[in-house]
PADRENFI-452227 format. One record per residue: residue number from 1; residue in three letters; z negated, x, y of N, C-alpha, C, CB in turn. Coordinates in nm, 3 decimals. Glycine has a CB too. Layout:
// residues N
<n->NUM, res->ALA, n.zz->Z, n.xx->X, n.yy->Y, ca.zz->Z, ca.xx->X, ca.yy->Y, c.zz->Z, c.xx->X, c.yy->Y, cb.zz->Z, cb.xx->X, cb.yy->Y>
...
This chain:
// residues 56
<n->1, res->UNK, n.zz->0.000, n.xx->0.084, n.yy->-0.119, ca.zz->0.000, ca.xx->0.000, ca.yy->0.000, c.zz->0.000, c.xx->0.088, c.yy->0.126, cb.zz->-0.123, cb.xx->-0.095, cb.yy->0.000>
<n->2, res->UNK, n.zz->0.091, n.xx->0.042, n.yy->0.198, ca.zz->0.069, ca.xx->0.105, ca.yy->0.353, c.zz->0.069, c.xx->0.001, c.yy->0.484, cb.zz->0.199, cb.xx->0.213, cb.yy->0.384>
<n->3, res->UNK, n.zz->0.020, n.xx->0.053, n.yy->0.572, ca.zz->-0.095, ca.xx->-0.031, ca.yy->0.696, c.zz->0.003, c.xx->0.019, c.yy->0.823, cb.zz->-0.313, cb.xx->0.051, cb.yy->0.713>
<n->4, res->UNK, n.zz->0.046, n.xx->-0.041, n.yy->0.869, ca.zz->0.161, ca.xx->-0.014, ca.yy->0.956, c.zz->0.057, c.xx->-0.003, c.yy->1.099, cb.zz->0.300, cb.xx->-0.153, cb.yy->0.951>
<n->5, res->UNK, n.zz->0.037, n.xx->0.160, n.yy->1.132, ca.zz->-0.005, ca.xx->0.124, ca.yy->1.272, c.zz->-0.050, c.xx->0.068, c.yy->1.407, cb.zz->0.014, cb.xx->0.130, cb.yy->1.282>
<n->6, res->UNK, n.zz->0.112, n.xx->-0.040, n.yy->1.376, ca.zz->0.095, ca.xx->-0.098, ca.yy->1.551, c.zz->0.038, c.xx->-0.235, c.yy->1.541, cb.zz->0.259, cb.xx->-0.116, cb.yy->1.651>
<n->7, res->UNK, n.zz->0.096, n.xx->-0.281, n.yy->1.416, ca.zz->0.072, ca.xx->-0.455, ca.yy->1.377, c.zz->-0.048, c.xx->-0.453, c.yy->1.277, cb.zz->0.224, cb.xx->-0.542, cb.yy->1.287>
<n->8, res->UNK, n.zz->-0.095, n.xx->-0.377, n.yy->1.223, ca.zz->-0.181, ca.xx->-0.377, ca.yy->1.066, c.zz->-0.154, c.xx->-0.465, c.yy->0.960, cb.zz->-0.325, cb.xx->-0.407, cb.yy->1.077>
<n->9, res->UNK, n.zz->-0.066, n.xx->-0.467, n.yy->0.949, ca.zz->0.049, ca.xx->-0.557, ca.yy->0.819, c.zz->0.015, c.xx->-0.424, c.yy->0.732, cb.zz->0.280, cb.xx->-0.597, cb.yy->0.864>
<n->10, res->UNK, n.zz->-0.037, n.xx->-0.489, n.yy->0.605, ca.zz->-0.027, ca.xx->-0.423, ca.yy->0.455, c.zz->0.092, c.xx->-0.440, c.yy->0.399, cb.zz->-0.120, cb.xx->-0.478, cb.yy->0.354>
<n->11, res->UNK, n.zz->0.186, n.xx->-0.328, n.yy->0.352, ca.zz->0.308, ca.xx->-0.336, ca.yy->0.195, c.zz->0.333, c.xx->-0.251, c.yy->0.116, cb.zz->0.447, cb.xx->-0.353, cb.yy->0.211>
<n->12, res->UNK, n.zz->0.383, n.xx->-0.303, n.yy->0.066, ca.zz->0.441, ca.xx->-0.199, ca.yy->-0.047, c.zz->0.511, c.xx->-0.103, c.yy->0.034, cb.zz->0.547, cb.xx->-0.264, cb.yy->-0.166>
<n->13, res->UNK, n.zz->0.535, n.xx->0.009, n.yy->0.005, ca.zz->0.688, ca.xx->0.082, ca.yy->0.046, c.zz->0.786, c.xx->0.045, c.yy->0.005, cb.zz->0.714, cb.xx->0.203, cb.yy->0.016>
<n->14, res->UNK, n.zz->0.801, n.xx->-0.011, n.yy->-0.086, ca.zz->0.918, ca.xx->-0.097, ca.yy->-0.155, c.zz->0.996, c.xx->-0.188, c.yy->-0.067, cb.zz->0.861, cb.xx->-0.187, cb.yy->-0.264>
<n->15, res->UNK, n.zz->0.919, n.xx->-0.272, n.yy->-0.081, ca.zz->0.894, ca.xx->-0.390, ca.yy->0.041, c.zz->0.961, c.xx->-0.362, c.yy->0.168, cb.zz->0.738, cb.xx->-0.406, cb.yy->0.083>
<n->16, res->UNK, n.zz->0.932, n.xx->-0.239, n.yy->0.237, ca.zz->1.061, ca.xx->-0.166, ca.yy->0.342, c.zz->1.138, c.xx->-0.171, c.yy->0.320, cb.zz->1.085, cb.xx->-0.058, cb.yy->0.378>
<n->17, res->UNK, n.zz->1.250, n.xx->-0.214, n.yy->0.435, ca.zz->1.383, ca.xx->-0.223, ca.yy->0.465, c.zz->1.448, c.xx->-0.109, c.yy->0.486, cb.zz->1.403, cb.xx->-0.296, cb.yy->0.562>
<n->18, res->UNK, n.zz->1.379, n.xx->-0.011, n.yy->0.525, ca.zz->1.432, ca.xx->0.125, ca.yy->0.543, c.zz->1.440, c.xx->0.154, c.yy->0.716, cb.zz->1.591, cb.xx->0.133, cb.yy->0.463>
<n->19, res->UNK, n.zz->1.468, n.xx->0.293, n.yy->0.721, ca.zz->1.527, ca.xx->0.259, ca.yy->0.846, c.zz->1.665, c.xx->0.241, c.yy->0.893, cb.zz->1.489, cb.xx->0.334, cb.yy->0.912>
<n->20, res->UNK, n.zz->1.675, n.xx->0.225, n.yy->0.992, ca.zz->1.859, ca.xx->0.194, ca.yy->1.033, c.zz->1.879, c.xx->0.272, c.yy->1.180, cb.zz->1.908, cb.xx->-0.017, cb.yy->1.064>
<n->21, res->UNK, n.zz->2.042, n.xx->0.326, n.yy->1.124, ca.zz->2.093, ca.xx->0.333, ca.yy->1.267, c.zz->2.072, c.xx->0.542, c.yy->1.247, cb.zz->1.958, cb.xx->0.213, cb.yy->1.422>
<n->22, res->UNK, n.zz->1.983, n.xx->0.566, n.yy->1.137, ca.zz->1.944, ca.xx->0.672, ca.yy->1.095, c.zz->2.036, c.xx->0.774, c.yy->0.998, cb.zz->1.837, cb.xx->0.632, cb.yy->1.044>
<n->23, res->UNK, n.zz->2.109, n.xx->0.879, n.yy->1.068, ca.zz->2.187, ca.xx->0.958, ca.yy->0.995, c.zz->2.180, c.xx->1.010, c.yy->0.851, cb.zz->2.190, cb.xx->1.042, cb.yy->1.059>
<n->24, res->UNK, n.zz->2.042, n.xx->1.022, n.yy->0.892, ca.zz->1.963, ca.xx->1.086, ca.yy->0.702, c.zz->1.956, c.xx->0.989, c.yy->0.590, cb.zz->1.773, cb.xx->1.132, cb.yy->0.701>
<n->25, res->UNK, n.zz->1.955, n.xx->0.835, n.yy->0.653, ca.zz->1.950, ca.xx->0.733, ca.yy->0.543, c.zz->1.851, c.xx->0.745, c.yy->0.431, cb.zz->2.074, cb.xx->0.728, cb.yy->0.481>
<n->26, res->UNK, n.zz->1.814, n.xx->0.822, n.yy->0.402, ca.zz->1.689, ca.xx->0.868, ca.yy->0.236, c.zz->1.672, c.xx->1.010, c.yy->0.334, cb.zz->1.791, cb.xx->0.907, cb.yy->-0.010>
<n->27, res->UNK, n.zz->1.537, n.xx->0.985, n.yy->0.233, ca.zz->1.472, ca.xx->1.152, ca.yy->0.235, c.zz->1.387, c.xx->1.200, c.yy->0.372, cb.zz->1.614, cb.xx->1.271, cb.yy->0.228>
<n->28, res->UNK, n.zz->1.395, n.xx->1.044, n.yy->0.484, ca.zz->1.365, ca.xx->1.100, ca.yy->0.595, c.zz->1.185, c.xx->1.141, c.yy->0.642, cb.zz->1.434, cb.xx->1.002, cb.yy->0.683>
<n->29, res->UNK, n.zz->1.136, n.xx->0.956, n.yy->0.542, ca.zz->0.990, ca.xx->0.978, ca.yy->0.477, c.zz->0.970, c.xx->0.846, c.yy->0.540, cb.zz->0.876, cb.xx->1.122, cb.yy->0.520>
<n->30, res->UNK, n.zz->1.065, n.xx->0.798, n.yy->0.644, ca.zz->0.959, ca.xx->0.722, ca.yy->0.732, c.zz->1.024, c.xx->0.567, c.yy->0.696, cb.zz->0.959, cb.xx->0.774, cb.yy->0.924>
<n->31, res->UNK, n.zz->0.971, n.xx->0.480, n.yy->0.683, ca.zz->0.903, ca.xx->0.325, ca.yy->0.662, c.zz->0.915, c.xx->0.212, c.yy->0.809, cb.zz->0.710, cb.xx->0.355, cb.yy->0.626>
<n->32, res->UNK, n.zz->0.950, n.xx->0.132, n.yy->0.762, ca.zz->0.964, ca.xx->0.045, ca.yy->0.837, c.zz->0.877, c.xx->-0.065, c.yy->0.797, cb.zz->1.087, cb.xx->0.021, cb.yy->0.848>
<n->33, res->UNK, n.zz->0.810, n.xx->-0.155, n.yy->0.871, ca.zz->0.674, ca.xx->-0.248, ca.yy->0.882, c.zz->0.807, c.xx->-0.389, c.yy->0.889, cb.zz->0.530, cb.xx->-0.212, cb.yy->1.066>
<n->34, res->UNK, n.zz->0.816, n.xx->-0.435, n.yy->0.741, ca.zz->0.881, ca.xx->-0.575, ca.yy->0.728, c.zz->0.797, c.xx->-0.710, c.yy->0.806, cb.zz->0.891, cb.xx->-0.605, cb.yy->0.560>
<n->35, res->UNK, n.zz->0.714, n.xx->-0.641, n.yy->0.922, ca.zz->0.619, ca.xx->-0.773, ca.yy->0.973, c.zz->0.697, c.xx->-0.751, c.yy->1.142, cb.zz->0.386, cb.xx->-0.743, cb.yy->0.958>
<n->36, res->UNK, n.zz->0.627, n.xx->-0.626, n.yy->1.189, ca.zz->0.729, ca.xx->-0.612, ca.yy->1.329, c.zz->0.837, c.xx->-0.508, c.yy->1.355, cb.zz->0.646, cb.xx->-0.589, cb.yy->1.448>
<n->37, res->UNK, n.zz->0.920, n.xx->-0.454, n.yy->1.262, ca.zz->1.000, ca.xx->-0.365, ca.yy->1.261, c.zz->0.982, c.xx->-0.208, c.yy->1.314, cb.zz->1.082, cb.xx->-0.425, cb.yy->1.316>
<n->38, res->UNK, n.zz->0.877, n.xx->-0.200, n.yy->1.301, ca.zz->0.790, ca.xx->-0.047, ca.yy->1.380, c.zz->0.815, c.xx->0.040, c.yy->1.288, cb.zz->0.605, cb.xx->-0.041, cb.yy->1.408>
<n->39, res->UNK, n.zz->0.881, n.xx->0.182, n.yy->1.303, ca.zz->0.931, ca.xx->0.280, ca.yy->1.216, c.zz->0.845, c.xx->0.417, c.yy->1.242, cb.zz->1.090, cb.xx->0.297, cb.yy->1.242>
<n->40, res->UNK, n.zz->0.763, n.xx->0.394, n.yy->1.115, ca.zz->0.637, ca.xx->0.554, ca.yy->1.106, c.zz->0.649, c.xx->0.608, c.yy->0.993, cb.zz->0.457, cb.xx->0.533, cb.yy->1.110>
<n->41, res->UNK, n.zz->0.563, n.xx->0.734, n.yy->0.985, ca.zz->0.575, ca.xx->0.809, ca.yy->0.877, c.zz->0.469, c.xx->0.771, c.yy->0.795, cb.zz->0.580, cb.xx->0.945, cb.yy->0.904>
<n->42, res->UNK, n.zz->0.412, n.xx->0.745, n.yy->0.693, ca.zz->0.302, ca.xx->0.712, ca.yy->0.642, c.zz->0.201, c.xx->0.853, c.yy->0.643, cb.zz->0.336, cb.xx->0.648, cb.yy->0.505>
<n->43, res->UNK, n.zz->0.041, n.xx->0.845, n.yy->0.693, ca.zz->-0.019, ca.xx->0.913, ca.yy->0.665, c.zz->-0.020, c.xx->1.056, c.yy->0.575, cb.zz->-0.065, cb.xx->0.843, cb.yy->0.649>
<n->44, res->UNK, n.zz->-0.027, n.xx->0.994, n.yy->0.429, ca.zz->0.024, ca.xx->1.123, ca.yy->0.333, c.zz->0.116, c.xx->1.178, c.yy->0.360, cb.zz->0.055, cb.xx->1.107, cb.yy->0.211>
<n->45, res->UNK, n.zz->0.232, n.xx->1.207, n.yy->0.449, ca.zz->0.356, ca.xx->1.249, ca.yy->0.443, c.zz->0.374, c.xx->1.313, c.yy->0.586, cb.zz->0.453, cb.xx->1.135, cb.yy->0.405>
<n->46, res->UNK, n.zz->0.271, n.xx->1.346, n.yy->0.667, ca.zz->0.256, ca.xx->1.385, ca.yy->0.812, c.zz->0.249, c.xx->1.517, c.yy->0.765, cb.zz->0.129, cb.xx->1.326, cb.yy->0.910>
<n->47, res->UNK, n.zz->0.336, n.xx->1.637, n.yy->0.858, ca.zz->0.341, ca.xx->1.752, ca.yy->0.812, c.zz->0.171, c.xx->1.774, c.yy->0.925, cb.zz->0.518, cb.xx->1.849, cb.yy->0.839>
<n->48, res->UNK, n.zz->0.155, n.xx->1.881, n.yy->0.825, ca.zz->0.018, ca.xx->1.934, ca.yy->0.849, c.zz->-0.036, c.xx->1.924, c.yy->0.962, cb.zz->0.005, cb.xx->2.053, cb.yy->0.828>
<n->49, res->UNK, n.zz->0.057, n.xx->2.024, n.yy->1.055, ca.zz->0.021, ca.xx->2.017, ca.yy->1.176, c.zz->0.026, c.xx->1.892, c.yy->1.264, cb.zz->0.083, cb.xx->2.102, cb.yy->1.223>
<n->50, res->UNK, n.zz->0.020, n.xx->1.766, n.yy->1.244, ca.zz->0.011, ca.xx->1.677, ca.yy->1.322, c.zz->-0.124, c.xx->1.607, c.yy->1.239, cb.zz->0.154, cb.xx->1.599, cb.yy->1.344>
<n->51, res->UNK, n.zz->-0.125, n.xx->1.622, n.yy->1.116, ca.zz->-0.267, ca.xx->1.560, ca.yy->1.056, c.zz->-0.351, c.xx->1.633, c.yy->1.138, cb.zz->-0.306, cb.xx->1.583, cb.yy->0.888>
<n->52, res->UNK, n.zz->-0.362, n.xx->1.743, n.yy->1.152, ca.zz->-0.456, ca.xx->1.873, ca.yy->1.239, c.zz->-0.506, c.xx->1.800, c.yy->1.367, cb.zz->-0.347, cb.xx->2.030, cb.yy->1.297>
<n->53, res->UNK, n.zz->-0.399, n.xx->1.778, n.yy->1.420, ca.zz->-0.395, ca.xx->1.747, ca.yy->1.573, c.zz->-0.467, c.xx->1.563, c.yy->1.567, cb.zz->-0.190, cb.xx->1.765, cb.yy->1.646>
<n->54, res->UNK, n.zz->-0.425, n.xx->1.525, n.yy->1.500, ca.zz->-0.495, ca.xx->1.338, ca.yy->1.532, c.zz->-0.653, c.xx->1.380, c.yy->1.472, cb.zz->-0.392, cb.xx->1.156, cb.yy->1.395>
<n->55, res->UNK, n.zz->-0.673, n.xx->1.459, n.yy->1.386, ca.zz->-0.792, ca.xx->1.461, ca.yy->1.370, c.zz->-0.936, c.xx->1.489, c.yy->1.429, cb.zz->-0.778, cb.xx->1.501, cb.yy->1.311>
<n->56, res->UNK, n.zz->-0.824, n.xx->1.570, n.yy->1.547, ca.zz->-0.936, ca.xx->1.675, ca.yy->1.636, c.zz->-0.903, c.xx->1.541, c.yy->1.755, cb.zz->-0.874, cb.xx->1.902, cb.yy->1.689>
């Protein structure tokens, strides 16, 4: 399950539409919130240095 940031809508990743409009199409990591269309990376998948930084 993932918790979409802006709206706090719970889903599957599945459940994502993907993103669009996006050259990379796969592989990019990031999720789209099938409640308000908000496009993030999920937690587990934040390269290090930005987990670092929200933490502090």
């Amino acid at each position: 399950m993932v918790k979409c940031p802006l709206c706090g809508y719970r889903f599957d990743e599945e459940e994502s539409p993907g993103c669009r409009g996006c050259p990379l199409k796969s592989g990019c990591g990031m999720v789209r919130c099938p409640n308000c269309g908000y496009e993030f990376i999920p937690g587990d998948r934040k390269p290090f240095l930005v987990r670092w930084v929200v933490k502090r």
